[in-house]
N, C-alpha and C positions, 0 to 999 in steps of 0.2 A: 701856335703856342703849344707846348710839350711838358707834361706834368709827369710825374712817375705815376699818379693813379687810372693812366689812361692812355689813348693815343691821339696825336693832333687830327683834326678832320676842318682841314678850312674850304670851308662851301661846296663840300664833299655830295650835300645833296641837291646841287643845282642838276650837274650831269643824270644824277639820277631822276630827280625833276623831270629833264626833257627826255630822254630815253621815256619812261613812264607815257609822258603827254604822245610822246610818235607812236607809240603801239598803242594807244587806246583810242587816238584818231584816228589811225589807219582803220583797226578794227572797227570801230565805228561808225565808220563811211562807209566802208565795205557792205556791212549788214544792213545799212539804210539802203544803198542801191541796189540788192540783191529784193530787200523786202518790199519795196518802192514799185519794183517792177511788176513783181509779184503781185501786188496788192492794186496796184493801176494800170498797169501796162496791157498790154495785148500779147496772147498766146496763141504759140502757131503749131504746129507738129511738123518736123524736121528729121532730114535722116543725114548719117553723118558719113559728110560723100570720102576723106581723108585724113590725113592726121598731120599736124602740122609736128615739126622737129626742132630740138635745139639739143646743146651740150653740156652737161653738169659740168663743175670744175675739175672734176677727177675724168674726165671724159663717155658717164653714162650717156646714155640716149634717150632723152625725156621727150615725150609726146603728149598732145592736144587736141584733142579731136576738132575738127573742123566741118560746121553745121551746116546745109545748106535748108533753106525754106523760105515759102512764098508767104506775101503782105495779101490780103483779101484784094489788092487792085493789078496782084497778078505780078510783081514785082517780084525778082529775085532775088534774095540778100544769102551773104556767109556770115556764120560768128564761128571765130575761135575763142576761146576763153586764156587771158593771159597765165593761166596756171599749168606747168607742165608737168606730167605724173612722170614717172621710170614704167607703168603698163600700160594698156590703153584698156583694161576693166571691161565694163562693158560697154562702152563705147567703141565698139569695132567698125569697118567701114560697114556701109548697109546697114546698121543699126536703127531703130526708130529714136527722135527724142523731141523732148519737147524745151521751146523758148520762151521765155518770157521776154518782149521788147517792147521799146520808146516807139508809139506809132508814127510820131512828130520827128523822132532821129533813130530809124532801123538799128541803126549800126552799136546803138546802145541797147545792150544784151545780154539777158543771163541763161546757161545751161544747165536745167533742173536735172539734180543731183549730182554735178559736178562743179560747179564754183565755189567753192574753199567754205560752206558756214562752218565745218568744225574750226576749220584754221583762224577764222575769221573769228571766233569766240578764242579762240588760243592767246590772239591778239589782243582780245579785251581783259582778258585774264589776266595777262602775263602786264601790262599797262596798268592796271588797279592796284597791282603789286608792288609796282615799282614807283608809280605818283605816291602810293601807302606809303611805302619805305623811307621816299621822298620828304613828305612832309611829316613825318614822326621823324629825322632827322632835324628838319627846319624846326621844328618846336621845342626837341629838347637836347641839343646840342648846340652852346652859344656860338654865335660869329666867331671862326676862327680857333673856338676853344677846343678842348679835350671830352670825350666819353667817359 
């Protein structure tokens, strides 16, 4: 529907609805497993034997450092962290660092001071904005009507 004191928005704020819900559960999840581990997990001290590589779209060279350290039963594990920077910071090879992991599943893992929490709040931000936006749309623009 299209009036002259406005323009049509029919269910304009669903999309924005779920865009909103996926960045605030990503971030959400995110900063639970980060803080989860942190807060129960078991911590190891780790040195970061290489860097793991992949390719931007425009063809930069993003890198990940990849962790190696021992379980108390002597066990060897890697973590790399799924986030890839453009430097490798201070995460160089031979670097010290420290993990926090699942004693129960090693292989679940976080690298203190490198696993995304700003980004991870970027996400919750940017998510609160857009459910906001969302539902200040759904209350005061009717079905199908005009602004």
């Amino acid at each position: 529907m299209d009036d002259s004191s406005g323009y049509s928005v029919p269910f304009g704020f669903i999309p924005v609805l779920l865009f909103g819900a996926a960045f605030l559960a990503i971030g959400i999840r995110s900063i639970r497993k980060v803080r989860t581990l942190r807060r129960t997990g078991a911590m190891a001290y780790g040195q970061v034997v290489r860097h793991g590589r992949s390719s931007s779209d425009n063809g930069q060279t993003l890198y990940s450092p990849i962790v190696a350290w021992q379980t108390p039963d002597g066990s060897r594990h890697e973590y790399c962290p799924t986030m890839y920077k453009s430097g490798k910071g201070r995460f160089k090879v031979g670097a010290p660092a420290v993990i926090y992991y699942d004693p129960t599943d090693p292989d679940r893992a976080s690298l203190k001071g490198y696993d995304g929490a700003p980004l991870y709040w970027f996400f919750v931000v940017i998510g609160l904005a857009a459910t906001g936006l969302g539902l200040y749309l759904l209350v005061t623009v009717p079905l199908g009507g005009s602004i």
